[in-house]
C-alpha positions as CSV (number, residue, x, y, z in Angstrom):
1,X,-50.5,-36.8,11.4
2,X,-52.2,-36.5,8.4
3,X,-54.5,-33.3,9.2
4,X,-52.9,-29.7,9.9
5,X,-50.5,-29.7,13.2
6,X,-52.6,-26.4,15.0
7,X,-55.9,-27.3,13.4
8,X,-58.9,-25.7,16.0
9,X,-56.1,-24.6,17.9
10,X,-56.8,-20.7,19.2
11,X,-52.8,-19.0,19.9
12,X,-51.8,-15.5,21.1
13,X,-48.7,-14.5,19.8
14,X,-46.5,-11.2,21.6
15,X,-44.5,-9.3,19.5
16,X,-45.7,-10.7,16.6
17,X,-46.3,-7.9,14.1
18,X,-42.5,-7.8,12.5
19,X,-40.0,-10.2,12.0
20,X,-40.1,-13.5,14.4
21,X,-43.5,-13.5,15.5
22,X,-45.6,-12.7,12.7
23,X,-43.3,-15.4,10.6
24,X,-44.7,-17.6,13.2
25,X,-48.1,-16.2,13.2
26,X,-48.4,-16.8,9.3
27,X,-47.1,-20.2,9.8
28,X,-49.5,-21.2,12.5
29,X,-52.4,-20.2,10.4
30,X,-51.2,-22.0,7.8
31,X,-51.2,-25.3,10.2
32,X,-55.2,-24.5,11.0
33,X,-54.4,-21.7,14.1
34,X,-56.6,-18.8,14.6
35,X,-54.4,-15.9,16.4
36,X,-54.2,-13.3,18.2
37,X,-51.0,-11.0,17.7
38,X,-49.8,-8.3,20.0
39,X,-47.6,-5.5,18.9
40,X,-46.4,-2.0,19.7
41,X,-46.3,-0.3,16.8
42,X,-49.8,1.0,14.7
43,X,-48.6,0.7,11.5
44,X,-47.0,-2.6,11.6
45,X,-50.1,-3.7,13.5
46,X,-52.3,-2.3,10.5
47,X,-50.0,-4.1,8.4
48,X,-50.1,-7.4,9.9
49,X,-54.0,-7.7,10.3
50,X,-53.7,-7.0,6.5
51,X,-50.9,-10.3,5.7
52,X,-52.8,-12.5,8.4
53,X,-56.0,-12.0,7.5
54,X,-59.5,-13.0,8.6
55,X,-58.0,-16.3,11.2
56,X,-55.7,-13.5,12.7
57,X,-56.7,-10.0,15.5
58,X,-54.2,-8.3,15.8
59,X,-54.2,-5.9,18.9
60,X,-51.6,-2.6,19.0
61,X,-50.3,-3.2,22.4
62,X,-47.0,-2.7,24.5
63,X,-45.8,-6.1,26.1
64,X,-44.4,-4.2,28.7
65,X,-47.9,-3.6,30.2
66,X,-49.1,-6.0,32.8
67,X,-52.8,-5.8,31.1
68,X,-52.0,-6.5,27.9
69,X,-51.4,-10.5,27.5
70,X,-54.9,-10.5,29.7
71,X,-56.3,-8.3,27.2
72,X,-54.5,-10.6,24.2
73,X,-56.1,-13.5,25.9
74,X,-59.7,-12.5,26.7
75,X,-59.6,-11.3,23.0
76,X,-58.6,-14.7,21.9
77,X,-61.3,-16.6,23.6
78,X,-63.9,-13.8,22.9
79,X,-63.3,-13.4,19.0
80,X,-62.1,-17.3,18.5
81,X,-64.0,-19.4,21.5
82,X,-60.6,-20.7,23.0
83,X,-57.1,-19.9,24.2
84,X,-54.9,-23.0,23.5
85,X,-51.3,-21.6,23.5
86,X,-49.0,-18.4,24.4
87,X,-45.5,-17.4,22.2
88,X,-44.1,-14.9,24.0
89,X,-41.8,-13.2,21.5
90,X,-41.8,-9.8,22.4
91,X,-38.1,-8.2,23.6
92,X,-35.2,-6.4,22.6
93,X,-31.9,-4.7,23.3
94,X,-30.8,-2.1,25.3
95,X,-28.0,-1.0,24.1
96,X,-29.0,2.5,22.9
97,X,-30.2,3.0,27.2
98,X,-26.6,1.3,28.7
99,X,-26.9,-2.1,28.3
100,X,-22.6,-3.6,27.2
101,X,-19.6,-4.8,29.2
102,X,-20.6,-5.4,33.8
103,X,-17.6,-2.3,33.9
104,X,-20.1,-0.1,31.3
105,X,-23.4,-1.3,32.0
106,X,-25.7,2.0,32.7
107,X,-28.9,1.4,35.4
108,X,-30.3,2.6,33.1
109,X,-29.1,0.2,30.4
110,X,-30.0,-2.8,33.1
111,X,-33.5,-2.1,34.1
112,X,-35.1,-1.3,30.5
113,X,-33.3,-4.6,29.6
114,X,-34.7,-6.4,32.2
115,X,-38.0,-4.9,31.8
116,X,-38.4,-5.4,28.1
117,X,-36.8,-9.0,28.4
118,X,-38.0,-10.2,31.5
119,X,-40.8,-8.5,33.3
120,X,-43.2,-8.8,30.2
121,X,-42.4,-12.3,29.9
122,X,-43.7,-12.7,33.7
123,X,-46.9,-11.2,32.8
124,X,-47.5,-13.1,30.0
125,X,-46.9,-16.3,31.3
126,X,-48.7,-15.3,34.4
127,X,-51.7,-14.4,32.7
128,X,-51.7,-17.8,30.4
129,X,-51.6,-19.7,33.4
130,X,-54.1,-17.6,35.5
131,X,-56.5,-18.5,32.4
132,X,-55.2,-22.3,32.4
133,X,-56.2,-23.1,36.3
134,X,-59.8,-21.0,35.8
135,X,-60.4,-23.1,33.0
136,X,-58.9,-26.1,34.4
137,X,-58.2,-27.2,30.9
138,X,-54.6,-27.8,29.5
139,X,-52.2,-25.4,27.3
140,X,-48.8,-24.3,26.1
141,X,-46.4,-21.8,26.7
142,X,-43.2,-21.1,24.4
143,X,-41.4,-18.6,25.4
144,X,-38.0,-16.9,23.6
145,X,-34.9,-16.7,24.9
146,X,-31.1,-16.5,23.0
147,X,-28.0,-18.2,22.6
148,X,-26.3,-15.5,24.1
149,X,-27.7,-16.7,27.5
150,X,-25.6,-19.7,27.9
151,X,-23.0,-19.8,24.9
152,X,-21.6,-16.2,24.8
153,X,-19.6,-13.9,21.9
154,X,-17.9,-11.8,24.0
155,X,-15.9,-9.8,20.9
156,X,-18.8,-8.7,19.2
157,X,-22.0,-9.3,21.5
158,X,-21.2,-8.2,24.8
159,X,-24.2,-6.5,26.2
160,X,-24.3,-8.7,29.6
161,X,-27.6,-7.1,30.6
162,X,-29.3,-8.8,27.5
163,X,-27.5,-12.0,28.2
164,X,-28.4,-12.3,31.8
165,X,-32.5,-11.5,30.7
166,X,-32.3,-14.3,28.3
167,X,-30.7,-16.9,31.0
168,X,-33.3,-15.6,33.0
169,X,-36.0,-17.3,30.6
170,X,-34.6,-20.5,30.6
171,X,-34.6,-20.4,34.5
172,X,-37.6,-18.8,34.6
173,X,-39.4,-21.2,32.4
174,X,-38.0,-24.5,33.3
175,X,-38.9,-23.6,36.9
176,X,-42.8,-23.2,36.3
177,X,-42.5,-25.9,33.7
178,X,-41.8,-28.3,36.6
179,X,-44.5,-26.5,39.0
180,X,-47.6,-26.9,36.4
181,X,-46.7,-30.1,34.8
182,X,-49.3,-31.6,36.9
183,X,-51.8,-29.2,35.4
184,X,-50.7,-30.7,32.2
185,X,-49.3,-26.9,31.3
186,X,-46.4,-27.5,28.7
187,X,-43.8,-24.7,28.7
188,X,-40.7,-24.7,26.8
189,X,-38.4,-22.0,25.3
190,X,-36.8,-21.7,21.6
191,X,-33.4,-19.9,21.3
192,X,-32.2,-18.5,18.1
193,X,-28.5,-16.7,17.3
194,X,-28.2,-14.4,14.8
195,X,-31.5,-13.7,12.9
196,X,-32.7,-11.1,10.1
197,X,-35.5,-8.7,12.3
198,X,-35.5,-5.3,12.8
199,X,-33.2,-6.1,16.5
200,X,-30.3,-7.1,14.8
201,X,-29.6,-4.4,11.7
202,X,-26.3,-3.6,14.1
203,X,-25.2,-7.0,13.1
204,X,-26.2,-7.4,10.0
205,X,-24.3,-4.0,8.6
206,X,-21.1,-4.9,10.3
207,X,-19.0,-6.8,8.1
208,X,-16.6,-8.1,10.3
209,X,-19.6,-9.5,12.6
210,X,-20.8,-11.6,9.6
211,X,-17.8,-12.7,8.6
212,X,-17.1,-13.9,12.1
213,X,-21.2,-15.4,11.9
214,X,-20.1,-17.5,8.4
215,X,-18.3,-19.7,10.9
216,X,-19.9,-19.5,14.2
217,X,-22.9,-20.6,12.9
218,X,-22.0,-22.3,9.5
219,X,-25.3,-24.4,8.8
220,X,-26.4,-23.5,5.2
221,X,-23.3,-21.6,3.8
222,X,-22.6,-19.6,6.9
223,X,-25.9,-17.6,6.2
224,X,-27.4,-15.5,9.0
225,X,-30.8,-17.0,10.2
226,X,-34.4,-16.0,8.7
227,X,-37.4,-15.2,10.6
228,X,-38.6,-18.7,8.5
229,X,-36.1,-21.0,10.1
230,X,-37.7,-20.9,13.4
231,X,-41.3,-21.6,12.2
232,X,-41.4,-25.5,12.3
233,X,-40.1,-25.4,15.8
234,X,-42.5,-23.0,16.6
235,X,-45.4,-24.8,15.5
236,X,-44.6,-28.6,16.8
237,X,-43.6,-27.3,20.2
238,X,-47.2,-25.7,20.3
239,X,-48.5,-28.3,18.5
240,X,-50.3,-31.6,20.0
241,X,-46.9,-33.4,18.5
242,X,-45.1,-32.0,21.4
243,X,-47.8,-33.2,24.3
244,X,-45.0,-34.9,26.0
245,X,-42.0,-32.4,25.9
246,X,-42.0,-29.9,28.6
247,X,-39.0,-27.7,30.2
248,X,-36.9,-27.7,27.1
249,X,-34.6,-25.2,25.1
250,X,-34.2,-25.5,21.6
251,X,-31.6,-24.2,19.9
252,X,-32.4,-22.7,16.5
253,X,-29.1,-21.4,15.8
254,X,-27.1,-22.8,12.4
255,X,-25.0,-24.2,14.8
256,X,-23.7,-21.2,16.9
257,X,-23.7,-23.3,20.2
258,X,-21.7,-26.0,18.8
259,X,-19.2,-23.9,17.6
260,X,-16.0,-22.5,17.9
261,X,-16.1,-19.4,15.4
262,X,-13.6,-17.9,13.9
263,X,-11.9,-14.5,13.7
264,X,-10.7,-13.0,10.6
């Protein structure tokens, strides 16, 4: 265990230009990666090809296209010689389109959920595994979820279109975890509660929601997560260290799922 956990390892990384994913891209280069990063937005892409450097390509892309993890992909193997591993980080809320309480909840609000949460993660996973079986080679696949799809906060996070999405990844990914294990195709799924990224600035200005977070996830002080704090889970579950873990959900979460929390 002596050399670098990723070393010669080639990973594409969507949504990973802000907050989660290009904490994790930085930290997989750091462990000997070479990446590939996917994001929406131009300037943040410009800004995270910058921070990465010359190990890193980033692409401005929307997750929410089928061709983009395909383009990601073919990328990877073109610049880099190999794709090893997907982190499908890419998602988001829909609260500004509908997305709250079943009685509430807009179509609207639903389907972008879905879509953004859901949908891209099928074509990203898709495509990883389309590229696995042609090379007949093995690979990873890490996928992102929350702790709001099986441990709810119904006071203060109550969008039940989000929560549903993010079950759906665990389902999702256990289900083709079991169907490719064979192929030697490792897929397992991190889920984090309340984190610093541009997603949760709702949160994070409401006072009453972090005094309630000081005790429903009280690792630490009570702090709310960093992009950071997901990192080393990030890289051992794409890392060789993980070769015999497959269909899991890990909870990054300061101890939200374990805990009762508190109202002030």
């Amino acid at each position: 265990m002596g050399k670098e956990w990723l070393s010669e390892k080639v990973m594409v990384i969507i949504g990973g230009t802000t907050g989660l994913g290009l904490s994790a891209a930085k930290a997989c280069i750091a462990e000997g990666a070479r990446v590939v990063v996917v994001g929406r937005d131009l300037q943040h892409s410009a800004e995270a090809q910058e921070i990465l450097g010359i190990n890193a390509y980033v692409i401005s892309a929307d997750a929410m296209q089928e061709q983009t993890a395909g383009m990601a992909i073919h990328e990877a193997v073109k610049r880099f010689g190999s794709f090893d591993g997907l982190y499908h980080v890419a998602g988001g809320s829909g609260r500004r389109f509908g997305d709250g309480p079943l009685h509430s909840l807009t179509n609207e609000g639903w389907a972008k959920t879905m879509h953004w949460n859901l949908d891209s993660v099928m074509y990203s996973n898709r495509a990883a595994l389309q590229h696995f079986l042609e090379e007949n080679k093995k690979g990873v696949i890490l996928n992102m979820s929350s702790v709001l799809g099986f441990s709810p906060s119904p006071k203060y996070f109550s969008t039940h279109a989000y929560a549903a999405a993010k079950s759906a990844v665990i389902g999702f990914s256990r289900s083709i975890a079991s169907y490719y294990a064979p192929h030697n195709v490792r897929v397992n799924v991190i889920a984090p509660a309340l984190v610093e990224t541009p997603m949760a600035q709702r949160a994070l200005n409401n006072e009453d929601i972090l005094s309630f977070t000081r005790s429903k996830q009280p690792l630490d002080g009570g702090r709310v997560g960093i992009p950071a704090d997901l990192d080393g889970a990030v890289v051992f579950l794409l890392s060789d260290h993980a070769s015999f873990i497959t269909g899991q959900t890990i909870s990054v979460d300061g101890g939200w799922s374990v805990t009762e929390g508190q109202y002030e």
